[in-house]
N, C-alpha and C positions, 0 to 999 in steps of 0.2 A: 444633124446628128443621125435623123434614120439614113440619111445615104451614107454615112459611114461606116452602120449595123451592116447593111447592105453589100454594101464594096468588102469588108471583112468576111462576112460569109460566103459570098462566092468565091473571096480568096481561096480560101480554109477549104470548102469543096472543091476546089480543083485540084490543090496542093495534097488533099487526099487520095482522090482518084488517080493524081500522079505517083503516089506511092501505092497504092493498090495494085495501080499497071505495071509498077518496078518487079513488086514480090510475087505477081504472078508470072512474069517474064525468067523469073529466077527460080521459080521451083523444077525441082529435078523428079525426072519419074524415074518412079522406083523399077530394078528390075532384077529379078533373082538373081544369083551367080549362078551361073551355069559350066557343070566341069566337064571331062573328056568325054566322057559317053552319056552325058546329059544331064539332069539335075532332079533330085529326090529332095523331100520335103522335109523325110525321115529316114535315117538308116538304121535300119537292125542289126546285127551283130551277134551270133551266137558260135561256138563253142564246141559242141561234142552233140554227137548226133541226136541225141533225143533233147536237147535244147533245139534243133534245127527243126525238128519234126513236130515238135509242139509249136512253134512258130509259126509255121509255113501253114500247120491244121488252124488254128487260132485266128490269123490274118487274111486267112485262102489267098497265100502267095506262092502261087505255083505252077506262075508261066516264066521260064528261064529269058534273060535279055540276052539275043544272040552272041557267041564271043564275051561274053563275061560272065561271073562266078554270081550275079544276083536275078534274084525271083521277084518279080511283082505280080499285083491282080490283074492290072489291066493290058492293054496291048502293047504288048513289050516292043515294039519299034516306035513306039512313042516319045519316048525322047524327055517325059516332062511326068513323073509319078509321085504319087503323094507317099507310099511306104514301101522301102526294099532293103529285101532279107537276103543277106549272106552268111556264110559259114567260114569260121577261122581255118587257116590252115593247117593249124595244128594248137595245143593246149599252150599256156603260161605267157607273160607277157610282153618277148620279145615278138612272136614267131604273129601275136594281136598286135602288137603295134603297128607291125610293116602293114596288116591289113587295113586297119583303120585309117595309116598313110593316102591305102593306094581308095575306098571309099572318098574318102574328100576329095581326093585328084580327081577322081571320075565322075559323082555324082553330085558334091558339094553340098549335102544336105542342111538344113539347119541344123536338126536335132540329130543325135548317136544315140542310141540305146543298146546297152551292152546287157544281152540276154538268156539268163542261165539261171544254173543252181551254185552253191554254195554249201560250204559247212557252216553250221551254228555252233560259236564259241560257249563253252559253259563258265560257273562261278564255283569255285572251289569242292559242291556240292555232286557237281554231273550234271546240272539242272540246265539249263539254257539261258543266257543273260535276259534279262528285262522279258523272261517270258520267252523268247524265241522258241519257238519249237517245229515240228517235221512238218512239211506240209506248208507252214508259215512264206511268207512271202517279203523280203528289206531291199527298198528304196533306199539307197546308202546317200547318208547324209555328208561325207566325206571321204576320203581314201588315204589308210595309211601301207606302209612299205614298210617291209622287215630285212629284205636280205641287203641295204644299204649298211654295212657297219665298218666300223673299225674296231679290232681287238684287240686288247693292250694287254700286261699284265697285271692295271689295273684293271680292269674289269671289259666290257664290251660297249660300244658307243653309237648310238645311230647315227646315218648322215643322210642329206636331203636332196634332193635336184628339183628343180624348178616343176610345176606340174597346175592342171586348172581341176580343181573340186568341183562335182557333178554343179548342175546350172542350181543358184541360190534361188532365182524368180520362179525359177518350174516347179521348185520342193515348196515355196511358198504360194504358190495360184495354181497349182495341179497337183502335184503328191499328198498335201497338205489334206485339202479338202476330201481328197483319192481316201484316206485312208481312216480318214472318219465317218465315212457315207458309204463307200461301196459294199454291196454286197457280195463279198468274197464265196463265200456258201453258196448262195443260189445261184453266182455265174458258173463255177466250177462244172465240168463236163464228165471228170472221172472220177470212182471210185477211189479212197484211199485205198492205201496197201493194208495188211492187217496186221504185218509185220513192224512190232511197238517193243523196244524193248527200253523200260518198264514197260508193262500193260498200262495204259493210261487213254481217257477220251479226248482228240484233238479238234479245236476248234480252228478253223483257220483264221488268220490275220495277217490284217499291214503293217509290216513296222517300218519307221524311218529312224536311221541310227548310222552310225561308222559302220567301213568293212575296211578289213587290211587285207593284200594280198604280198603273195611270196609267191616263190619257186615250186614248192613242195607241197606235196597231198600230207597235208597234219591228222594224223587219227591217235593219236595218244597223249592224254595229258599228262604222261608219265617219264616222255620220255626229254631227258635234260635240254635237247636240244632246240625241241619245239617248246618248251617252259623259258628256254632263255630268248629266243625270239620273242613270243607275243608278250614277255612279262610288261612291257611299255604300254601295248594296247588294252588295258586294264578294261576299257567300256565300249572298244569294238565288239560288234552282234555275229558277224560271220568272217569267214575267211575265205579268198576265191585265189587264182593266180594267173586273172587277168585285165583284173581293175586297174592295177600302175598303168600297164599301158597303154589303155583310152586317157590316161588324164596323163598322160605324158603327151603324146600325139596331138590332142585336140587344143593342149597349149604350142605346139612348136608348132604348127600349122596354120596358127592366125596368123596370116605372115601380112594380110590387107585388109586397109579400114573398110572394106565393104563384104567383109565374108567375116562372121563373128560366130560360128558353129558353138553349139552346147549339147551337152552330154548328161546322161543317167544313166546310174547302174541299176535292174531290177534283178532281182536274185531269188528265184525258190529256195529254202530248206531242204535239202535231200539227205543231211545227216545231222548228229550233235559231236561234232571233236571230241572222242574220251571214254565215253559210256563203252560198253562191249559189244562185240557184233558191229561196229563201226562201218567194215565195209561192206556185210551183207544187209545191214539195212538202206545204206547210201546204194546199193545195185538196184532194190525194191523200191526203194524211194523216187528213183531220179527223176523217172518219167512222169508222176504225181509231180514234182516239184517243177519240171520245168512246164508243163502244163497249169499249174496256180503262177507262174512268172510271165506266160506268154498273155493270160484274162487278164491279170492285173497290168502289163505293157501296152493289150489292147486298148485298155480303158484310157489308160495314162496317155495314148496317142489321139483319144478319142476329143478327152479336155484342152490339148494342145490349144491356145492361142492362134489365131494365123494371122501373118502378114499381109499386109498391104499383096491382092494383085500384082502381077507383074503389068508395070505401064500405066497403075494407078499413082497421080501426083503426090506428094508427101505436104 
């Protein structure tokens, strides 16, 4: 009986080590996607020049990659960067799509972060939904679209096209904890503006909530047209008119199982849709707010997860 203990367990051990020797014969090493002019970790994405310049001061990305529109820290003929910053070509979000296109073609980053400011939606009162206010900083938890409609004369109707909503794992293992813990106040670099109107003390904060975007600069809640558009987004925090098209793009671009790109919008406050003086406080504002989008972007890159090495087993 014990040579049969015997005879069985040296089976059993070799039949192990033969499947041991299988699965390790069979793992693939991992290796980034690398696109036309090389491969970024992160891409930035910014908008209108004082989004760019808060960015670039915020990240110290401010060596140009020869022949092309983006900025990193380090030696730009390097080929292989953890964060790079470009500039839209111009505002709303056809003219952002084609960009974020031509980003993944070139650098194929994992993550997009689409980085700006924003208007803050109010509630029937002028007040700012769930608190939003100047200065404030949203982590958009989804993205809606207004200018899809159909008009009857029955009434007006939205419609929909296919789209990927900012990354759910990132808002839950990075924005999550981002905005219960960071100290927004004491990272901040500049002074607010003084220009408040009401007079009121503003504390900054994170919020994670919806953002809708459109075509159009909204500054009146009075007027029919922007009252019929947003009436649907009842518990969106902001409105920007370039968030469709990162979440239009970074879905039609998955085009292979080995490139899975995600996205976040971060968004300063630079005005509240409605109140008075709408666009001279969003002129005074902007650069505060896109400076509270780029610390908070900073940070949010900082907690990023990271993959496996390239050429490490899986």
């Amino acid at each position: 009986m014990q040579n049969n203990f015997s005879f069985f367990g040296s089976t059993y051990k070799a039949l192990a080590a033969a499947v041991r020797s299988v699965l390790n014969a069979s793992r693939v090493a991992y290796s980034a996607p690398v696109g036309l002019k090389g491969r970024a970790r992160v891409g930035v994405i910014t908008v209108i020049p004082e989004e760019f310049s808060a960015a670039q001061e915020v990240f110290d990305l401010r060596r140009n990659v020869p022949e092309t529109p983006y900025f990193v820290q380090t030696d730009p003929t390097l080929g292989d960067w953890d964060v790079v910053l470009t500039q839209a070509t111009d505002r709303t979000n056809v003219p952002l799509s084609g960009d974020i296109a031509a980003m993944i073609q070139d650098l194929r980053p994992q993550v997009l972060i689409l980085l700006g400011v924003a208007g803050g939606l109010c509630d029937d009162k002028g007040k700012g939904r769930d608190g939003i206010d100047l200065g404030h900083v949203l982590i958009a938890e989804y993205v809606g679209y207004v200018e899809f409609l159909k008009i009857t004369d029955k009434g007006t109707f939205h419609r929909h096209y296919a789209i990927d909503h900012p990354s759910l794992p990132l808002r839950r293992s990075v924005a999550l904890p981002l905005s219960k813990e960071f100290d927004l106040t004491g990272a901040l670099k500049l002074q607010q503006p003084d220009k408040v109107t009401p007079p009121r003390q503003i504390v900054p904060r994170i919020h994670i909530g919806p953002i809708v975007s459109g075509e159009k600069v909204m500054g009146d809640i009075h007027d029919p047209v922007q009252i019929n558009l947003l009436k649907p987004f009842d518990n969106s925090l902001a409105v920007d008119m370039e968030s469709i098209g990162i979440a239009r793009q970074v879905c039609e671009r998955r085009s292979s199982f080995w490139y899975n790109p995600r996205y976040a919008v971060i968004r300063g406050i630079s005005d509240l849709v409605g109140p008075p003086e709408n666009a001279e406080i969003r002129a005074a504002w902007k650069p505060f707010a896109a400076h509270a989008a780029a610390i908070v972007a900073q940070e949010f890159v900082r907690r990023l997860p990271r993959d496996p090495a390239p050429g490490v087993n899986l």
